[in-house]
Biopython code that builds the backbone (N, CA, C, O; Angstrom):
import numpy as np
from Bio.PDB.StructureBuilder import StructureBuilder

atoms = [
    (1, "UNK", "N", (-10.730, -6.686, -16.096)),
    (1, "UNK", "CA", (-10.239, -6.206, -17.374)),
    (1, "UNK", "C", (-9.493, -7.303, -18.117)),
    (1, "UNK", "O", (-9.335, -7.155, -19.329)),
    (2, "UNK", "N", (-9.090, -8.226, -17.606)),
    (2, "UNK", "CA", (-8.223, -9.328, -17.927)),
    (2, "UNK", "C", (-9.121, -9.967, -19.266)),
    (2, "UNK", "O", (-8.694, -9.895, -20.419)),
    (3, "UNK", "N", (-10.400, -10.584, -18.912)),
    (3, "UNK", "CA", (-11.404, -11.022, -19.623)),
    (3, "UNK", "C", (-11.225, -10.221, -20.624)),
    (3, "UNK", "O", (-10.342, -10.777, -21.277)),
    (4, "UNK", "N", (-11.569, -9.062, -21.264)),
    (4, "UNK", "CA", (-11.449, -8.107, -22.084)),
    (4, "UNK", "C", (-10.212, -8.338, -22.826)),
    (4, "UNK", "O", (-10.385, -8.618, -24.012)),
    (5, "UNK", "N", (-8.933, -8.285, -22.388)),
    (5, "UNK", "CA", (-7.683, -8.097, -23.292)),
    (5, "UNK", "C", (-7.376, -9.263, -23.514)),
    (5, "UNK", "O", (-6.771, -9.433, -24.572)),
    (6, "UNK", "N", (-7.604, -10.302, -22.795)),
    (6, "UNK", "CA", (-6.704, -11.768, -23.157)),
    (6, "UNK", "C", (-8.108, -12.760, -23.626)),
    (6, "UNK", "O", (-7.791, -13.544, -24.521)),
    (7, "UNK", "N", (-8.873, -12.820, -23.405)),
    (7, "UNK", "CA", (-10.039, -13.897, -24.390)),
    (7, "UNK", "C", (-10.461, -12.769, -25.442)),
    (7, "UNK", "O", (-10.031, -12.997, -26.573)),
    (8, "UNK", "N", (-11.360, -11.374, -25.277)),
    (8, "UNK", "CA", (-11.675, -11.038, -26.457)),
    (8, "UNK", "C", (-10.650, -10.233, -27.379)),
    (8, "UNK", "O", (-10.882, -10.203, -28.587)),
    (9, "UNK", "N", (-9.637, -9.644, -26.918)),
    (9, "UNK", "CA", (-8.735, -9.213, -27.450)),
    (9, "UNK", "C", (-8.707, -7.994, -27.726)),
    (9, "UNK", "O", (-7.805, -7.649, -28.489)),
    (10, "UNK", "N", (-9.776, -6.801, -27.156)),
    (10, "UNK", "CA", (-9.798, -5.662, -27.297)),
    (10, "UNK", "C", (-8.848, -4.480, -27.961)),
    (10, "UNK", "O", (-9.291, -3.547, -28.629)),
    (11, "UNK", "N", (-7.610, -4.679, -27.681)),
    (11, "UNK", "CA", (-6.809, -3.376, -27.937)),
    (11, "UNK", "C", (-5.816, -4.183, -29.073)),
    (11, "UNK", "O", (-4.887, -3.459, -29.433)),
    (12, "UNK", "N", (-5.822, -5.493, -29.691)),
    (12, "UNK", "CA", (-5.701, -5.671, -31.097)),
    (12, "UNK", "C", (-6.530, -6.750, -31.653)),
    (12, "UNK", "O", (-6.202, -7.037, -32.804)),
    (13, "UNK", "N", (-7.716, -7.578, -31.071)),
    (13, "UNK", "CA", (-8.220, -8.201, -31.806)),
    (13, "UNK", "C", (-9.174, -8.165, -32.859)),
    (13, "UNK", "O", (-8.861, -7.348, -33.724)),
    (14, "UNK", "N", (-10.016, -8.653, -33.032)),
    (14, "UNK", "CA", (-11.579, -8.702, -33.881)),
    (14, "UNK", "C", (-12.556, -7.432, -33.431)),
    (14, "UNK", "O", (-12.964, -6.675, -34.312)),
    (15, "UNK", "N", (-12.879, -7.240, -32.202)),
    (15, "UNK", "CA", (-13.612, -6.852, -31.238)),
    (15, "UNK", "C", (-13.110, -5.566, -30.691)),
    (15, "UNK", "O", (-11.988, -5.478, -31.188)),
    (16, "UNK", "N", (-13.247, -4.835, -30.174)),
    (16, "UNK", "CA", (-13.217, -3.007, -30.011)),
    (16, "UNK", "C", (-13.942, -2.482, -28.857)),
    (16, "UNK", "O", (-14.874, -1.886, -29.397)),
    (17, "UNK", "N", (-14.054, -2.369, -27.849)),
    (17, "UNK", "CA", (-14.373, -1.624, -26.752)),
    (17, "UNK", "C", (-15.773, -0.915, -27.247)),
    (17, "UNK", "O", (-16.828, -1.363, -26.799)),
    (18, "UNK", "N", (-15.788, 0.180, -28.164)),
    (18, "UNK", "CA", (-16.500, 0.770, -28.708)),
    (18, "UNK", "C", (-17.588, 0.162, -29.331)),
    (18, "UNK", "O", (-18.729, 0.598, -29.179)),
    (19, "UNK", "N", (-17.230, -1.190, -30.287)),
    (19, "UNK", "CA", (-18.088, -1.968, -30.578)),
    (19, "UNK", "C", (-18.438, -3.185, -29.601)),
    (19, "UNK", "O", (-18.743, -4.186, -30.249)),
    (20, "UNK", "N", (-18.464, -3.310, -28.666)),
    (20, "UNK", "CA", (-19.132, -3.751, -27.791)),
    (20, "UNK", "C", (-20.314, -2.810, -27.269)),
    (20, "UNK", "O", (-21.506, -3.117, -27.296)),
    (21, "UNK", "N", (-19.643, -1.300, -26.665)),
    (21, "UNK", "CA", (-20.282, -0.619, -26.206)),
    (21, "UNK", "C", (-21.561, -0.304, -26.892)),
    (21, "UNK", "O", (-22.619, -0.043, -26.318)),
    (22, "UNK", "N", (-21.285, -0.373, -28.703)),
    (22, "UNK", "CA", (-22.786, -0.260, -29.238)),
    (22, "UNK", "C", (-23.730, -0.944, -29.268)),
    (22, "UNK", "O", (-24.924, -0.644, -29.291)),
    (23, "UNK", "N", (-22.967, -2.404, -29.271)),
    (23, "UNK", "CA", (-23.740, -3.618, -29.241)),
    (23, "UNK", "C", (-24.403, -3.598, -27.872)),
    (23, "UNK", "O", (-25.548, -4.032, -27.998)),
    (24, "UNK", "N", (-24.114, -3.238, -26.519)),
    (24, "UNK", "CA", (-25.017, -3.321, -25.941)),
    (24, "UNK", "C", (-25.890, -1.413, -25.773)),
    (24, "UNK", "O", (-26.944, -1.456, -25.139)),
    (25, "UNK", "N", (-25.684, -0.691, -26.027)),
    (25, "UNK", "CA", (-26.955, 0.035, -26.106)),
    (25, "UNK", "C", (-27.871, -0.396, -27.418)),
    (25, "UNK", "O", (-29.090, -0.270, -27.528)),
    (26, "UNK", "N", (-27.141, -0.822, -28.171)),
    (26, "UNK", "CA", (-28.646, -0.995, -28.960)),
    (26, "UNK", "C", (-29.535, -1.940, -28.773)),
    (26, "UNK", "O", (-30.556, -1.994, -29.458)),
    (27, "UNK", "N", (-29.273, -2.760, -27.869)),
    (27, "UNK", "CA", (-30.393, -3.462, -26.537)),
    (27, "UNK", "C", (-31.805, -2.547, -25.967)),
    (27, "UNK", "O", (-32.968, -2.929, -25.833)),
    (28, "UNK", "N", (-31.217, -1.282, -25.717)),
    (28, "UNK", "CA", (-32.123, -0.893, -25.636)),
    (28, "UNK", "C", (-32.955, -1.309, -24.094)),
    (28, "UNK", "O", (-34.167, -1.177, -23.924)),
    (29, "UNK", "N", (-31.932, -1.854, -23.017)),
    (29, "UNK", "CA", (-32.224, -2.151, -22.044)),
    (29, "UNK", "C", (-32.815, -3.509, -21.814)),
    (29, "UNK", "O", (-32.930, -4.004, -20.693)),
    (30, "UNK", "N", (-33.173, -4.067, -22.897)),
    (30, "UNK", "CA", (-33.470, -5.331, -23.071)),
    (30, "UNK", "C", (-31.865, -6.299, -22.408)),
    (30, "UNK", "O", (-30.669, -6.058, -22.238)),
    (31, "UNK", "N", (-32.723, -7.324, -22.241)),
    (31, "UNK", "CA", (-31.451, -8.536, -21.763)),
    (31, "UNK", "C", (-31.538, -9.488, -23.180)),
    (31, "UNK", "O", (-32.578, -9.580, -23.831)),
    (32, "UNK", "N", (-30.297, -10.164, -23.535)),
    (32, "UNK", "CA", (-30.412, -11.013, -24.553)),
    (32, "UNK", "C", (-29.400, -12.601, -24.183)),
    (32, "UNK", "O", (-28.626, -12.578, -23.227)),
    (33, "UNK", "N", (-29.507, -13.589, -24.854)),
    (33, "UNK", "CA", (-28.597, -14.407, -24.558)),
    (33, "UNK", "C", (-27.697, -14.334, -25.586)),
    (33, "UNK", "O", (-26.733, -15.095, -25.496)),
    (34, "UNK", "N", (-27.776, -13.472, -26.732)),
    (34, "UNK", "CA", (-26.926, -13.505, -28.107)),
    (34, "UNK", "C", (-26.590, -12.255, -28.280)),
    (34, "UNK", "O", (-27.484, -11.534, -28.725)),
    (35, "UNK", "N", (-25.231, -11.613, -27.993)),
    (35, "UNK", "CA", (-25.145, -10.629, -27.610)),
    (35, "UNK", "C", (-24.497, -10.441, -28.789)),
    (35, "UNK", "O", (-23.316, -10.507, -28.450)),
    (36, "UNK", "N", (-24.543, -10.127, -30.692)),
    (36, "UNK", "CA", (-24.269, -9.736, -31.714)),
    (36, "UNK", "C", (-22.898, -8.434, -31.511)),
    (36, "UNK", "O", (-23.371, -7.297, -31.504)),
    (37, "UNK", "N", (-21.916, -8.465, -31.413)),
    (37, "UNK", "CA", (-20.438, -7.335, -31.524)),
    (37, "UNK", "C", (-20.074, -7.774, -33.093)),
    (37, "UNK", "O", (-19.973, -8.862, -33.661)),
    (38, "UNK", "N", (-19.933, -6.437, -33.490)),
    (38, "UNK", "CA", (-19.387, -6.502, -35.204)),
    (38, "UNK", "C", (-18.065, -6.767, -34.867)),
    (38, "UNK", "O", (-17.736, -6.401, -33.739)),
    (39, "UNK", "N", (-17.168, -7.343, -35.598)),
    (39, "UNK", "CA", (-16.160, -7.842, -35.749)),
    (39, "UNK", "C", (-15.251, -6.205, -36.489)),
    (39, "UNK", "O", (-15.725, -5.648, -37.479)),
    (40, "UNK", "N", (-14.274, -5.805, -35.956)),
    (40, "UNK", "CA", (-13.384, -4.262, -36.346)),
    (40, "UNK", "C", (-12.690, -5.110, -37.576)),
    (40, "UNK", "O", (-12.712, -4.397, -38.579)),
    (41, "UNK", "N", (-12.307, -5.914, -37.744)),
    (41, "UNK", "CA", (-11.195, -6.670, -38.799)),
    (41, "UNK", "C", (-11.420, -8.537, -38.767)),
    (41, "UNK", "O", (-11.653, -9.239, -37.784)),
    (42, "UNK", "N", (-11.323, -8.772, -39.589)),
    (42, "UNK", "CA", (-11.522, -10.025, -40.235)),
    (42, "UNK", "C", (-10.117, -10.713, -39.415)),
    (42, "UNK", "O", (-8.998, -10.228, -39.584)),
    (43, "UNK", "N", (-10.321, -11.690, -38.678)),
    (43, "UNK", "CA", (-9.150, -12.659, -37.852)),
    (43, "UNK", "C", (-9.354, -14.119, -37.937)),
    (43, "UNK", "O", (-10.501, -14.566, -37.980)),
    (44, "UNK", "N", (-8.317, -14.897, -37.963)),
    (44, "UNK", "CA", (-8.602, -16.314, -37.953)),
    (44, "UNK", "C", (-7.870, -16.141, -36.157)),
    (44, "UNK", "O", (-6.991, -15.512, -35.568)),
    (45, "UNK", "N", (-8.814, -17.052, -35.918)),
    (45, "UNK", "CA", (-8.804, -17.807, -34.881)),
    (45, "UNK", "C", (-8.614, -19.725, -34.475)),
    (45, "UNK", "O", (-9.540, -20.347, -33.954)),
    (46, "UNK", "N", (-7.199, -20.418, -34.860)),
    (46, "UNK", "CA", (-7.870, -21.748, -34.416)),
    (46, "UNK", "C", (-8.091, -22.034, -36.164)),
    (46, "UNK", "O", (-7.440, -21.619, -37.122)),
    (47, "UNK", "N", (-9.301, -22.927, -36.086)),
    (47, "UNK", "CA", (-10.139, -22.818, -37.181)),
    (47, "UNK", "C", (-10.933, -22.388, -37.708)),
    (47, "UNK", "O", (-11.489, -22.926, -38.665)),
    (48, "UNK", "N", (-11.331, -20.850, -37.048)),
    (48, "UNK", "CA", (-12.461, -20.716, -37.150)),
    (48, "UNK", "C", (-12.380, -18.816, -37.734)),
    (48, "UNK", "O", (-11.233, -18.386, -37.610)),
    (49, "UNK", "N", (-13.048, -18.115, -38.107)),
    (49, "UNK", "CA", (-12.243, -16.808, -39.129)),
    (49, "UNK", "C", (-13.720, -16.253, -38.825)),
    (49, "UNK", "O", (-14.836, -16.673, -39.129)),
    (50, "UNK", "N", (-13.140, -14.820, -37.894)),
    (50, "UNK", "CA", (-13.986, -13.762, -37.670)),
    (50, "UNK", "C", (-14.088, -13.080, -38.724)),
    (50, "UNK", "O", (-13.057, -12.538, -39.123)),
    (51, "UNK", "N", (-15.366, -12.891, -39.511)),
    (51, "UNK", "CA", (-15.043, -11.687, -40.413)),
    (51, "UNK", "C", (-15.899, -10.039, -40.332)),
    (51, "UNK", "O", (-17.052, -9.800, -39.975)),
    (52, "UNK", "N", (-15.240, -9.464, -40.624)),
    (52, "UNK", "CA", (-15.983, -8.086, -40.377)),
    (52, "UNK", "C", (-16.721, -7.893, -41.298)),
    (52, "UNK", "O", (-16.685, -8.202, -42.489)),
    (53, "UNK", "N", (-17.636, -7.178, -40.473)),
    (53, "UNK", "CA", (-18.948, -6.316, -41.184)),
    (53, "UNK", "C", (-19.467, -5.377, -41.273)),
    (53, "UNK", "O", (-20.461, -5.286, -41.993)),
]
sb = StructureBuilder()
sb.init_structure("model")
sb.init_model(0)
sb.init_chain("A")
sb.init_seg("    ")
for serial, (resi, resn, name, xyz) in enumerate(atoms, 1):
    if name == "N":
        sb.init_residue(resn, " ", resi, " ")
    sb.init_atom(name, np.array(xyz, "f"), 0.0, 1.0, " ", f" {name:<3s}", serial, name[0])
structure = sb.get_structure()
């Protein structure tokens, strides 16, 4: 769970539990190497600025 709260930031970052969870059923059981999660809120990171969609 560590992975989850402290790199993607789940319970206040960009990223959402939920929107992960959609991002992978809509796989569709397929495997991918680009695993597309909508961004919950627009965040800068660093240099670099998640934005939502």
């Amino acid at each position: 769970m560590r992975f989850f709260t402290d790199i993607m930031g789940v319970f206040d970052g960009a990223f959402t539990i939920s929107n992960l969870a959609k991002a992978i059923i809509k796989l569709n059981g397929k495997g991918t190497d680009n695993l597309q999660v909508p961004a919950e809120k627009t965040m800068q990171i660093g240099d670099m600025t998640i934005k939502k969609r």
